[in-house]
C-alpha positions in Angstrom: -165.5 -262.9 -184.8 -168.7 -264.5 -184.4 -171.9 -262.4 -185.4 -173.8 -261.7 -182.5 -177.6 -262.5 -182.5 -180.4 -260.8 -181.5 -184.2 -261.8 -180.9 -186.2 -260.4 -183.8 -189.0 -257.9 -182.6 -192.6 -258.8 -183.5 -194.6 -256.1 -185.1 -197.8 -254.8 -183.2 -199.5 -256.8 -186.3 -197.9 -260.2 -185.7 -199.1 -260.1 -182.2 -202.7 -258.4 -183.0 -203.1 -261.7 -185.3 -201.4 -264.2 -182.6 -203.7 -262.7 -180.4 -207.0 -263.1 -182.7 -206.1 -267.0 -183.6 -205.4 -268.1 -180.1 -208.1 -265.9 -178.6 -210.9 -267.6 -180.9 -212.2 -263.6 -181.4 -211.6 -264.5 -185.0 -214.8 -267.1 -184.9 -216.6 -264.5 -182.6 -215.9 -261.7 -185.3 -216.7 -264.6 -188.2 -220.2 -265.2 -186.5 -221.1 -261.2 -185.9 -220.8 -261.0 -189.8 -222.6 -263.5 -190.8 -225.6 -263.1 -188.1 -225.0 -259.0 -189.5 -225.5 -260.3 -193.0 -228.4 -262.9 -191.9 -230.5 -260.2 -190.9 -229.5 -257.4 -193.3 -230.9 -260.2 -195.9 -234.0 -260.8 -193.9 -234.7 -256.8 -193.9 -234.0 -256.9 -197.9 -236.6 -259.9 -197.9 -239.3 -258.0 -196.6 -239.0 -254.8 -197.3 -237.7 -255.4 -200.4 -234.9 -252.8 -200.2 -231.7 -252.3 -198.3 -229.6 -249.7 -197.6 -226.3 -250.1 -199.7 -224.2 -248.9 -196.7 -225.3 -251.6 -194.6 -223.6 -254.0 -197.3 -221.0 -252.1 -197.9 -219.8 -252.1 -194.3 -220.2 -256.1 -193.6 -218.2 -256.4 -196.9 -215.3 -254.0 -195.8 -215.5 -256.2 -192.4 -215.4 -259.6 -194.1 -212.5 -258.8 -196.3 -210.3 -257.4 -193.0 -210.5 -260.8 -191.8 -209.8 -262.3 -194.7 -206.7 -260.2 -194.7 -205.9 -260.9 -191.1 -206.3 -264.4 -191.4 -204.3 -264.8 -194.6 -201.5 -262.2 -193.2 -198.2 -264.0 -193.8 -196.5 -262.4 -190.4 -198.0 -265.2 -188.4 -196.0 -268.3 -190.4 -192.7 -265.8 -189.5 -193.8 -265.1 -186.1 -191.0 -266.2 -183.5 -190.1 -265.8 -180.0 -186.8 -265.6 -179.2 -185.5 -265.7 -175.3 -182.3 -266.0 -173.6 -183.6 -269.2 -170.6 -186.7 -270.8 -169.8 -187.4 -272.0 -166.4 -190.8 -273.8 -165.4 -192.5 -271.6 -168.2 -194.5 -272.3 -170.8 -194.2 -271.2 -174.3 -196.8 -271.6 -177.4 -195.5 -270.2 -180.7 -197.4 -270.5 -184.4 -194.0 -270.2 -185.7 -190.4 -270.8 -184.1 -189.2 -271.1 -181.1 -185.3 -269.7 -180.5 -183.4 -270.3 -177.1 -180.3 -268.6 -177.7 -178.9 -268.7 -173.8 -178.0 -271.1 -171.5 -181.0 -273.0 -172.0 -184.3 -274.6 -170.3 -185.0 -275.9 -167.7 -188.6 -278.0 -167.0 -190.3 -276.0 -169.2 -193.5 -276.6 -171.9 -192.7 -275.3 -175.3 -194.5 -276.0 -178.4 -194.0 -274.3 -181.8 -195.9 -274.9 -185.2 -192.6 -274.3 -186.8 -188.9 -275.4 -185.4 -187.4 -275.4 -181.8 -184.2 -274.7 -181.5 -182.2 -274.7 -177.8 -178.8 -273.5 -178.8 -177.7 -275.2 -175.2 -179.3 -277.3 -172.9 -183.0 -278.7 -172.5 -183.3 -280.4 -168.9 -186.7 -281.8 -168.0 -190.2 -280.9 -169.4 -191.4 -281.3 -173.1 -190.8 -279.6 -176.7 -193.3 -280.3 -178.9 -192.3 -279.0 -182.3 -194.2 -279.4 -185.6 -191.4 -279.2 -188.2 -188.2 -280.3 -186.0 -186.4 -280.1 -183.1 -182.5 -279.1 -182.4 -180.9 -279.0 -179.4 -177.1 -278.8 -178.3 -177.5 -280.8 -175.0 -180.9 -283.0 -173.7 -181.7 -284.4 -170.2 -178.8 -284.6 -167.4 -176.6 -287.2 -166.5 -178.9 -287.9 -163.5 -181.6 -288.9 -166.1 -183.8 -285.8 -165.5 -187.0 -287.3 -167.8 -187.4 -284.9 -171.0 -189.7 -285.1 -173.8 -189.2 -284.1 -177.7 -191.9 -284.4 -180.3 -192.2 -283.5 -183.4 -194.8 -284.6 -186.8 -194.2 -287.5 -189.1 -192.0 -285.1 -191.5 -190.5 -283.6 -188.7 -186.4 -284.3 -187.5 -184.7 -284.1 -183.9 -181.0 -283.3 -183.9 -179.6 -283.3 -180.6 -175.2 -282.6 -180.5 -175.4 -284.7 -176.6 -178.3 -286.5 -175.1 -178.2 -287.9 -171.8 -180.3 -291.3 -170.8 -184.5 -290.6 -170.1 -184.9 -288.8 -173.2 -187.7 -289.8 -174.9 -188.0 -289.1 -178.6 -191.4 -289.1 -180.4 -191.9 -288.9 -184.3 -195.2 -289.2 -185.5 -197.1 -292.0 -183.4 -193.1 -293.8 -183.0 -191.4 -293.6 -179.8 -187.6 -293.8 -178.9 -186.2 -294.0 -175.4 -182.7 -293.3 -175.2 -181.5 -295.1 -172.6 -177.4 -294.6 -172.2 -175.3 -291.3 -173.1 -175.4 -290.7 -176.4 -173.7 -288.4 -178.9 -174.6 -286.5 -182.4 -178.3 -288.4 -182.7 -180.4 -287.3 -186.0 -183.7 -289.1 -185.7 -186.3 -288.9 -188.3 -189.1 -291.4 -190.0 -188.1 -293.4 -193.0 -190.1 -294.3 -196.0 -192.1 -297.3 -193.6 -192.6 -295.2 -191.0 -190.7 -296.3 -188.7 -188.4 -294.2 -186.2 -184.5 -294.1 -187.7 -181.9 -292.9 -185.8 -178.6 -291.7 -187.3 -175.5 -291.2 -185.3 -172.8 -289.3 -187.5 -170.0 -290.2 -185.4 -170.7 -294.2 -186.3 -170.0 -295.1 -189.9 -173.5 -296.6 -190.7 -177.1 -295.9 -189.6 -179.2 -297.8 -187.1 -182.7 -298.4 -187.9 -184.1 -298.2 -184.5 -186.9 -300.6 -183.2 -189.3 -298.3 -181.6 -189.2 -298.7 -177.8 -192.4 -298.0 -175.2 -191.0 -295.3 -172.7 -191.5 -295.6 -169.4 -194.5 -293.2 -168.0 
């Protein structure tokens, strides 16, 4: 019997330090400090003495947002959802669609996207990989999947107007196709391995169609 999956819960400190980084309040905090400290040293300057609180509190500040900043719960964070439809989804770790899928949807994940189904339309933008168990439709519904140089896409059945992007390479896929691994090789150039062939195809990258 299968094991039966469920979404992780973030911890009211992941999202207190998702929300800081995408806010920008950490810069805001960063630049109260040091305009604090600026004129804590001015008052030291001139009157050649300073309170030893005063210091002692911009120090305690400076070193909670170190903390925050350095706080390992945001390279684990993850979202984790059941479908997607016409949404848009930003994660500074994974991305986890364990349902039936999405469908025209924006996703984009620092770490790896994973649709455990289908991915219709729209764009997933992924910096270490993508997987997805079906992409596009067979009535060639346009879908988008990027990832970095070092990243891989891994898609089990991918319908024709899906565009792959590693990098600054590009990959149309233009027919019905079936277990695709695509990933960079040591030239750069987009490779595209299908497991049920006995070799490898070095793909040429092709210009998709805007």
């Amino acid at each position: 019997m299968q094991e039966k999956k469920y979404p992780r819960l973030r911890s009211d400190t992941e999202q207190l330090v998702d929300h800081l980084l995408h806010s920008g309040l950490f810069e805001e905090q960063w630049r109260n400090v040091g305009e604090q400290l600026q004129t804590a040293l001015l008052t030291f300057h001139r009157a050649h003495e300073a309170e030893d609180q005063l210091f002692r509190d911009l120090q305690q500040k400076a070193f909670q947002l170190h903390d925050l900043l350095e706080s390992p719960s945001v390279s684990r964070s993850r979202i984790a959802i059941r479908y997607a439809s016409h949404s848009k989804l930003i994660s500074a770790g994974e991305i986890d669609v364990l349902g039936k899928g999405v469908l025209h949807s924006y996703m984009e994940a620092d770490g790896v996207i994973t649709i455990h189904q289908r991915a219709v339309g729209g764009t997933l933008k992924a910096g270490r990989g993508i997987s997805v168990r079906e992409a596009g439709s067979p009535g060639g519904a346009r879908t988008l999947l990027e990832t970095d140089e070092t990243g891989i896409i891994s898609i089990d059945h991918c319908h024709p107007d899906v565009v792959l992007t590693i990098g600054r390479e590009r990959k149309l896929i233009e027919s019905e196709t079936k277990q695709i691994r695509a990933s960079l090789d040591d030239d750069g150039r987009l490779q595209l391995f299908q497991s049920s062939s006995s070799s490898a195809s070095s793909s040429a990258t092709t210009s998709a169609k805007n």
